[in-house]
C-alpha positions in Angstrom: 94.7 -10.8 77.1 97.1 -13.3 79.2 97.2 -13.4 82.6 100.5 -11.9 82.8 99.4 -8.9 79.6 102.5 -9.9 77.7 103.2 -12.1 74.6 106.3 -14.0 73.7 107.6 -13.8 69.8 110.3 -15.8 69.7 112.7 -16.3 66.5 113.9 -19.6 65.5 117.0 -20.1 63.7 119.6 -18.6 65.5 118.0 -17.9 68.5 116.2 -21.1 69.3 118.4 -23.6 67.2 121.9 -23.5 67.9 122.7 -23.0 64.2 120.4 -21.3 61.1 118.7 -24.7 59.6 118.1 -23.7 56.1 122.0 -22.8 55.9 122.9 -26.1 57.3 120.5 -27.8 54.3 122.1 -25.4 51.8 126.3 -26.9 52.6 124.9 -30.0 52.9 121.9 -30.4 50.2 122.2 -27.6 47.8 122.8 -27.8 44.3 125.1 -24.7 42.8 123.5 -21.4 42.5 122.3 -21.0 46.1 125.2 -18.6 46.7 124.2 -16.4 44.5 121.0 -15.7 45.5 121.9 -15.4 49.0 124.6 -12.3 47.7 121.5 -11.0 46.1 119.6 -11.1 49.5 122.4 -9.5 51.5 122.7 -7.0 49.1 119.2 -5.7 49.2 118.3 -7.4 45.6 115.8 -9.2 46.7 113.6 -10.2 49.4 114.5 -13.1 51.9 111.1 -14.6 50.8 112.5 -14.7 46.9 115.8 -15.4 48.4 114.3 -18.6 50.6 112.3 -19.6 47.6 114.5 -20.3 44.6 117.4 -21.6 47.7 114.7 -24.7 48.6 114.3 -24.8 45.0 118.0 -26.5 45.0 117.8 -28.5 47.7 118.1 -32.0 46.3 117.3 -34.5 49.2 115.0 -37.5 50.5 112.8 -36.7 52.9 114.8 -39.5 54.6 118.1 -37.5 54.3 116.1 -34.4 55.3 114.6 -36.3 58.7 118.1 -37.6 59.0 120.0 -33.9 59.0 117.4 -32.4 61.2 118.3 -34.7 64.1 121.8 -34.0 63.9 120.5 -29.8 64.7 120.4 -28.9 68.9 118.4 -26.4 70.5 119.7 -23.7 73.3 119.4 -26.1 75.8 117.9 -23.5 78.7 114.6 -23.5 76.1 112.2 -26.3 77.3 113.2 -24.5 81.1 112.5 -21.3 79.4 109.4 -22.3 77.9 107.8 -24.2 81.3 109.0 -20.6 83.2 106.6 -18.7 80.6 103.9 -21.0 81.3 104.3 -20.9 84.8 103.5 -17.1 84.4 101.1 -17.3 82.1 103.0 -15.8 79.5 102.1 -17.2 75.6 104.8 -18.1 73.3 104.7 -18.0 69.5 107.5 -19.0 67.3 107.5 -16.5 64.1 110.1 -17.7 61.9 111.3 -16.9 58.3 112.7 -20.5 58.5 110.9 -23.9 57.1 108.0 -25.2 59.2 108.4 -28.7 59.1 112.4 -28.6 60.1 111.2 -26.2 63.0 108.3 -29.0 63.9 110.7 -31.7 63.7 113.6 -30.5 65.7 110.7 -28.8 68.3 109.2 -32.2 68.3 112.2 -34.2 70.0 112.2 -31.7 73.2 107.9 -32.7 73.3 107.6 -28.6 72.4 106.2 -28.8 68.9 103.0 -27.6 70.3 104.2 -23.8 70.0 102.2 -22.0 67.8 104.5 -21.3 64.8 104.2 -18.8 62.1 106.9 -20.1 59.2 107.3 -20.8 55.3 105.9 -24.1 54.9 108.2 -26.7 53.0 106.7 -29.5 50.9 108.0 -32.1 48.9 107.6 -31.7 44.9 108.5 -33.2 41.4 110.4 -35.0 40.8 112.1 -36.8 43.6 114.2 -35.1 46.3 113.2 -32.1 45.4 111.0 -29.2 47.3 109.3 -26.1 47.3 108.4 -22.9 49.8 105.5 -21.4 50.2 104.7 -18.0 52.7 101.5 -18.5 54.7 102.2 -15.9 57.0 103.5 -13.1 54.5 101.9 -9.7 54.3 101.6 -7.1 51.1 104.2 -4.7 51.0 106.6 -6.7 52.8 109.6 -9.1 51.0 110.3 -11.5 54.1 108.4 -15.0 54.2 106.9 -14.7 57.5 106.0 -10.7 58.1 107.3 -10.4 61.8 105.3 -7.1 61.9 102.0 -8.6 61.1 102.6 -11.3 63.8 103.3 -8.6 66.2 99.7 -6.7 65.1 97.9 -9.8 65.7 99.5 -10.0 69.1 98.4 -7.0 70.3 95.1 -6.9 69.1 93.9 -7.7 72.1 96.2 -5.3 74.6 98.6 -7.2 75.2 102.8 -6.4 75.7 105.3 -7.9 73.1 108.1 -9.1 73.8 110.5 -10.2 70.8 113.6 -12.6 71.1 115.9 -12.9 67.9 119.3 -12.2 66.6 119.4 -10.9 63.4 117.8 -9.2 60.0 114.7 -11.1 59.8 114.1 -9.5 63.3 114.8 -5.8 62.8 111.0 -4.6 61.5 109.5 -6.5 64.6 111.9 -5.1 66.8 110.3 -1.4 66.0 107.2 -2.3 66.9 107.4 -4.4 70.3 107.7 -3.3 73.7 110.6 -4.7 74.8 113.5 -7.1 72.9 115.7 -9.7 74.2 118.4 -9.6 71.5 121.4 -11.7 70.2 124.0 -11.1 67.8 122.9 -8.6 65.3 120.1 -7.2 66.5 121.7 -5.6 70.0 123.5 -3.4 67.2 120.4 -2.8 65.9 118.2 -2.1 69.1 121.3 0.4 70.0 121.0 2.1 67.3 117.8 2.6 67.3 117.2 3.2 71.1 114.9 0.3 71.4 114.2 -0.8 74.6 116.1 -4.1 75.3 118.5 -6.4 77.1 121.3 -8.0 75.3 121.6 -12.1 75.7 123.3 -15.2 75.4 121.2 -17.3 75.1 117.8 -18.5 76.9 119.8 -18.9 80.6 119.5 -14.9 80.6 116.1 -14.9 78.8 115.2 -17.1 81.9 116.6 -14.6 84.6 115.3 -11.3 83.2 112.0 -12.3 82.2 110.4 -12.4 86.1 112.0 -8.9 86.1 110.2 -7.9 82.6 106.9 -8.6 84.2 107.2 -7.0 87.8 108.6 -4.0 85.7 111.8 -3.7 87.4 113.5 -4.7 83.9 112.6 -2.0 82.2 113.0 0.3 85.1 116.9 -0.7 85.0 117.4 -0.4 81.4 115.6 3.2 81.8 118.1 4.2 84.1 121.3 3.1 82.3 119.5 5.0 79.5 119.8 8.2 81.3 122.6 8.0 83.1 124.7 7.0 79.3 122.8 10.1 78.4 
């Protein structure tokens, strides 16, 4: 266990990166057809694994134009203090993303933070030229997404440690069930309200900076406990 008895499960796109990478590839890269599949996503059709899949599928790029497009993306700019604040605590951080491995690498990389341990679909190059294809080292049976989010949080607490999950939106529901605490963005504050999951609502990694001291001397959870009851 860490020396702090939590673990950090932070989503990428989104919630790291200031805007979803593989969407940004699709406007820019993607051949007609990728729409399509993304209406069949959102519509509960198929799986965002599928979904991801056949959308790299079109891609049509260099790696050249690739490299090029990545460093044109930003991260939340309170993350690198974010990470080093974790550290400091002795608090591990693992990326799990249903995003593309080598983008998140990349774009990590320029900040000196591609260290991270990251679960993601891995992207490679294949035939013929500028084109690529997915692969889902990290899913799980009976689950549709790329990366299962639930498994990664099993495997985190195998050992008795404390989850907590940071992320924004669908990808992050499941894992959101099954940590002990969310800091959520976007979408998923809806879905922690709805489903009375403990959490905090952010911003962005300024907040995730201030609460988490308070996460791990408890007094976090006390004050969300007490809004709780006293909205009751």
């Amino acid at each position: 266990m860490s020396a702090s008895g939590w673990t950090i499960l932070c989503d990428f796109d989104g919630t790291i990166s200031v805007e979803d990478v593989i969407d940004s590839l699709l406007d820019r890269f993607g051949r007609p057809g990728w729409e399509v599949l993304e209406q069949d996503w959102r519509a509960g059709r198929i799986g965002s694994r599928e979904c991801m899949a056949g959308q790299v599928d079109l891609l049509q790029m260099t790696r050249a134009e690739l490299d090029e497009h990545l460093r044109e993306l930003w991260i939340d700019h309170a993350f690198p203090g974010f990470v080093a604040k974790a550290r400091e605590l002795g608090v591990p951080i693992r990326i799990v993303s249903d995003g593309l491995d080598y983008a998140i690498h990349q774009i990590l990389g320029r900040y000196g933070l591609d260290e991270l341990p990251l679960a993601a679909n891995h992207l490679a190059p294949a035939t013929p030229p500028k084109q690529w294809q997915l692969t889902s080292p990290f899913q799980a049976d009976g689950c549709r997404s790329g990366t299962c989010k639930c498994a990664c949080v099993a495997d985190a607490r195998k050992d008795g440690a404390r989850t907590l999950l940071i992320g924004d939106g669908a990808s992050d529901f499941c894992a959101a069930d099954r940590v002990d605490f969310v800091f959520a963005k976007h979408r998923l504050i809806e879905h922690c309200r709805a489903a009375g999951i403990p959490y905090m609502p952010i911003t962005g990694f300024e907040d995730a900076l201030e609460y988490l001291p308070r996460l791990l001397d408890g007094s976090l959870v006390h004050h969300v406990r007490y809004h709780e009851a006293a909205a009751a």
